[in-house]
C-alpha positions as MATLAB code, in Angstrom:
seq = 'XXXXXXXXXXXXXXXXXXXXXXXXXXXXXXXXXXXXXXXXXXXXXXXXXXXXXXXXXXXXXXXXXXXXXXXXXXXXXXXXXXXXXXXXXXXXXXXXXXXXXXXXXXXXXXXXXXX';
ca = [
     -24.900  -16.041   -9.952;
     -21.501  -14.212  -10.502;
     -18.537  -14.560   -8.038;
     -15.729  -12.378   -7.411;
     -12.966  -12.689   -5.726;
      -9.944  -10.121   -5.280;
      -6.636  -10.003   -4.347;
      -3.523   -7.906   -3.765;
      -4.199   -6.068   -1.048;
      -1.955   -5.538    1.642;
       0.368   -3.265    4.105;
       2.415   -0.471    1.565;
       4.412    2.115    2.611;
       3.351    5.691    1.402;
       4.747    6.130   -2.318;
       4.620    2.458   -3.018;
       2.464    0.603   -5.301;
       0.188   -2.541   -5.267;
      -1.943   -4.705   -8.078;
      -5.235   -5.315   -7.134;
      -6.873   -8.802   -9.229;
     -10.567   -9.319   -9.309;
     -11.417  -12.560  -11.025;
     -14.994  -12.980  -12.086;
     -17.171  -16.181  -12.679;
     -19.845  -15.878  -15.691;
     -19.705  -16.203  -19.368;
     -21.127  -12.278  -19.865;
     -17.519  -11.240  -18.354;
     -16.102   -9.325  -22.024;
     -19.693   -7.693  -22.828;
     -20.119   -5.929  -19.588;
     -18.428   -2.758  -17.778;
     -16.452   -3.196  -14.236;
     -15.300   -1.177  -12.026;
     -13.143   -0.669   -8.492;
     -14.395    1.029   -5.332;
     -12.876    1.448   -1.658;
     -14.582    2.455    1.444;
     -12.422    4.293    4.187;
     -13.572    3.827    7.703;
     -16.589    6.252    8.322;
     -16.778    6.788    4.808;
     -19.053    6.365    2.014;
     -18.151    3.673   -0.749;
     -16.963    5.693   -3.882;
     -15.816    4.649   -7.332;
     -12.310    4.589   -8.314;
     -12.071    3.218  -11.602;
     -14.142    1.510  -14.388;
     -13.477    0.135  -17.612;
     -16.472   -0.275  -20.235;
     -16.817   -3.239  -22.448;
     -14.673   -1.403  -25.304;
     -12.391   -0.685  -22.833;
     -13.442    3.437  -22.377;
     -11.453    4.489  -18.554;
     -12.896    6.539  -15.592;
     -10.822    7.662  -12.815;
     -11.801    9.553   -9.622;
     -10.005   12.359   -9.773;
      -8.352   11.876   -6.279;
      -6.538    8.604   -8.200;
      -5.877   10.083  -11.890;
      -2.401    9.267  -13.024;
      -1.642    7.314  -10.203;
      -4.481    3.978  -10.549;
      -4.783    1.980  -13.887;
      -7.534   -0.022  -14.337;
      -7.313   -2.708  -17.195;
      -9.218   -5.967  -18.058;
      -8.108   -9.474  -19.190;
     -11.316  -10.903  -21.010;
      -9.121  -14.722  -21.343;
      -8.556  -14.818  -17.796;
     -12.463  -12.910  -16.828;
     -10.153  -10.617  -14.370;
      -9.801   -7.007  -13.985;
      -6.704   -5.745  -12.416;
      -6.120   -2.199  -10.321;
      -2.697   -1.133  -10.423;
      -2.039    1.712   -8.136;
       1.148    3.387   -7.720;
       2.051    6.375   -5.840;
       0.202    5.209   -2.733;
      -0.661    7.893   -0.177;
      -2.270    7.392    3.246;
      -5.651    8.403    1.988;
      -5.663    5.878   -0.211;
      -6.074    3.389    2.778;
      -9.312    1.528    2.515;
     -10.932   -1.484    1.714;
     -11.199   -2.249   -2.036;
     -14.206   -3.936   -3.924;
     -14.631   -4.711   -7.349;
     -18.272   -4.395   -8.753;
     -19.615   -6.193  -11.967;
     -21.212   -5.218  -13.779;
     -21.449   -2.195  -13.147;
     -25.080   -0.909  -12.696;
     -27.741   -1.330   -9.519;
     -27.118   -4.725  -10.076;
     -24.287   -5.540  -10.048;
     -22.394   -8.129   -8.028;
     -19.916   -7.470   -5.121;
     -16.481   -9.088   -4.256;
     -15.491   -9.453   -0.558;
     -13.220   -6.835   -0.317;
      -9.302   -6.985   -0.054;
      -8.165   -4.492    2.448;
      -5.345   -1.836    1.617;
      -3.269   -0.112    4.101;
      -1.136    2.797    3.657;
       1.483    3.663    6.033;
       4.956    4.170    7.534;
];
Protein backbone atom coordinates (compact mmCIF):
# COMPACT_ATOMS: atom_id res chain seq x y z
CA UNK A 1 0.00 0.00 0.00
CA UNK A 2 1.50 3.45 -1.03
CA UNK A 3 0.57 6.74 0.79
CA UNK A 4 0.71 10.17 -0.33
CA UNK A 5 0.38 13.04 1.16
CA UNK A 6 0.69 16.73 -0.31
CA UNK A 7 1.17 19.99 0.68
CA UNK A 8 1.49 23.64 -0.30
CA UNK A 9 -1.58 24.56 -1.29
CA UNK A 10 -3.18 27.58 -0.38
CA UNK A 11 -4.89 31.21 -1.12
CA UNK A 12 -2.36 33.16 -3.99
CA UNK A 13 -3.01 36.15 -5.54
CA UNK A 14 -3.08 36.06 -9.46
CA UNK A 15 0.71 36.24 -10.70
CA UNK A 16 2.03 34.64 -7.59
CA UNK A 17 3.57 31.36 -7.14
CA UNK A 18 3.25 28.28 -4.80
CA UNK A 19 5.33 24.75 -4.22
CA UNK A 20 3.28 21.94 -4.17
CA UNK A 21 5.19 18.62 -2.03
CA UNK A 22 3.87 15.16 -2.48
CA UNK A 23 5.71 12.74 -0.26
CA UNK A 24 5.29 9.10 -1.08
CA UNK A 25 5.59 5.89 1.14
CA UNK A 26 7.13 2.67 -0.74
CA UNK A 27 10.53 1.49 -1.58
CA UNK A 28 9.61 1.43 -5.68
CA UNK A 29 9.51 5.46 -5.28
CA UNK A 30 12.97 6.19 -7.85
CA UNK A 31 11.91 3.32 -10.48
CA UNK A 32 8.49 4.60 -11.17
CA UNK A 33 6.92 7.77 -13.09
CA UNK A 34 4.65 10.50 -11.09
CA UNK A 35 2.74 12.92 -11.95
CA UNK A 36 0.35 16.14 -10.77
CA UNK A 37 -3.31 16.64 -11.63
CA UNK A 38 -6.06 19.30 -10.48
CA UNK A 39 -9.72 19.15 -10.83
CA UNK A 40 -11.66 22.57 -11.12
CA UNK A 41 -15.17 22.53 -9.86
CA UNK A 42 -17.43 20.90 -12.62
CA UNK A 43 -14.49 19.79 -14.27
CA UNK A 44 -12.83 16.74 -15.32
CA UNK A 45 -9.46 15.71 -13.51
CA UNK A 46 -6.59 16.45 -16.07
CA UNK A 47 -2.84 15.99 -15.93
CA UNK A 48 -0.53 18.74 -15.34
CA UNK A 49 2.78 17.42 -15.06
CA UNK A 50 4.77 14.11 -14.89
CA UNK A 51 8.19 13.18 -14.49
CA UNK A 52 9.40 9.56 -15.67
CA UNK A 53 11.83 7.52 -13.74
CA UNK A 54 14.88 9.12 -15.81
CA UNK A 55 13.45 12.18 -15.13
CA UNK A 56 11.79 12.82 -19.02
CA UNK A 57 8.97 16.17 -18.29
CA UNK A 58 5.33 16.56 -19.58
CA UNK A 59 3.47 19.67 -19.22
CA UNK A 60 -0.16 20.48 -20.18
CA UNK A 61 0.14 22.99 -22.36
CA UNK A 62 -2.21 25.40 -20.41
CA UNK A 63 0.89 25.25 -17.58
CA UNK A 64 4.15 25.16 -19.95
CA UNK A 65 6.74 27.58 -18.71
CA UNK A 66 4.92 28.48 -15.84
CA UNK A 67 4.76 24.72 -13.59
CA UNK A 68 8.01 22.69 -12.89
CA UNK A 69 7.71 19.42 -11.86
CA UNK A 70 10.89 17.77 -10.25
CA UNK A 71 11.54 14.69 -8.00
CA UNK A 72 13.71 14.10 -4.88
CA UNK A 73 14.32 10.19 -4.92
CA UNK A 74 16.28 10.70 -1.00
CA UNK A 75 13.36 12.31 0.35
CA UNK A 76 10.53 9.83 -2.04
CA UNK A 77 8.81 13.45 -2.80
CA UNK A 78 7.88 15.13 -5.90
CA UNK A 79 7.48 18.80 -5.80
CA UNK A 80 5.14 21.21 -8.25
CA UNK A 81 6.40 24.57 -8.43
CA UNK A 82 4.05 26.86 -10.15
CA UNK A 83 4.63 30.39 -10.78
CA UNK A 84 2.72 32.82 -12.70
CA UNK A 85 -0.57 31.79 -11.10
CA UNK A 86 -3.74 32.77 -12.95
CA UNK A 87 -7.34 32.28 -11.80
CA UNK A 88 -7.79 29.25 -13.94
CA UNK A 89 -5.33 27.66 -12.33
CA UNK A 90 -7.66 27.40 -9.20
CA UNK A 91 -8.36 23.82 -8.36
CA UNK A 92 -7.69 21.09 -6.25
CA UNK A 93 -4.30 19.39 -6.80
CA UNK A 94 -3.49 15.54 -6.59
CA UNK A 95 -0.45 13.80 -7.07
CA UNK A 96 -0.74 10.25 -8.69
CA UNK A 97 1.95 7.41 -8.39
CA UNK A 98 2.72 5.75 -10.24
CA UNK A 99 1.45 6.79 -12.87
CA UNK A 100 -0.68 4.18 -14.79
CA UNK A 101 -4.50 2.71 -14.04
CA UNK A 102 -3.07 1.91 -10.95
CA UNK A 103 -1.79 4.13 -9.51
CA UNK A 104 -2.30 5.56 -6.03
CA UNK A 105 -4.02 8.91 -5.11
CA UNK A 106 -3.08 11.66 -2.52
CA UNK A 107 -5.90 13.59 -0.77
CA UNK A 108 -5.72 16.58 -2.55
CA UNK A 109 -4.34 20.06 -1.37
CA UNK A 110 -6.62 22.73 -2.59
CA UNK A 111 -5.27 25.87 -4.60
CA UNK A 112 -7.00 29.09 -4.89
CA UNK A 113 -6.32 31.83 -7.18
CA UNK A 114 -7.56 35.20 -6.58
CA UNK A 115 -7.59 38.93 -5.73
Amino acid sequence: QVQLVESGGGLVQPGGSLRLSCAASGSSFSLNALGWYRQAPGKQRELVAAITATGSLNYADSVKGRFFISRDNAKNTVYLQMNSLKVEDTAVYYCKFPLGPLGYWGQGTQVTVSS
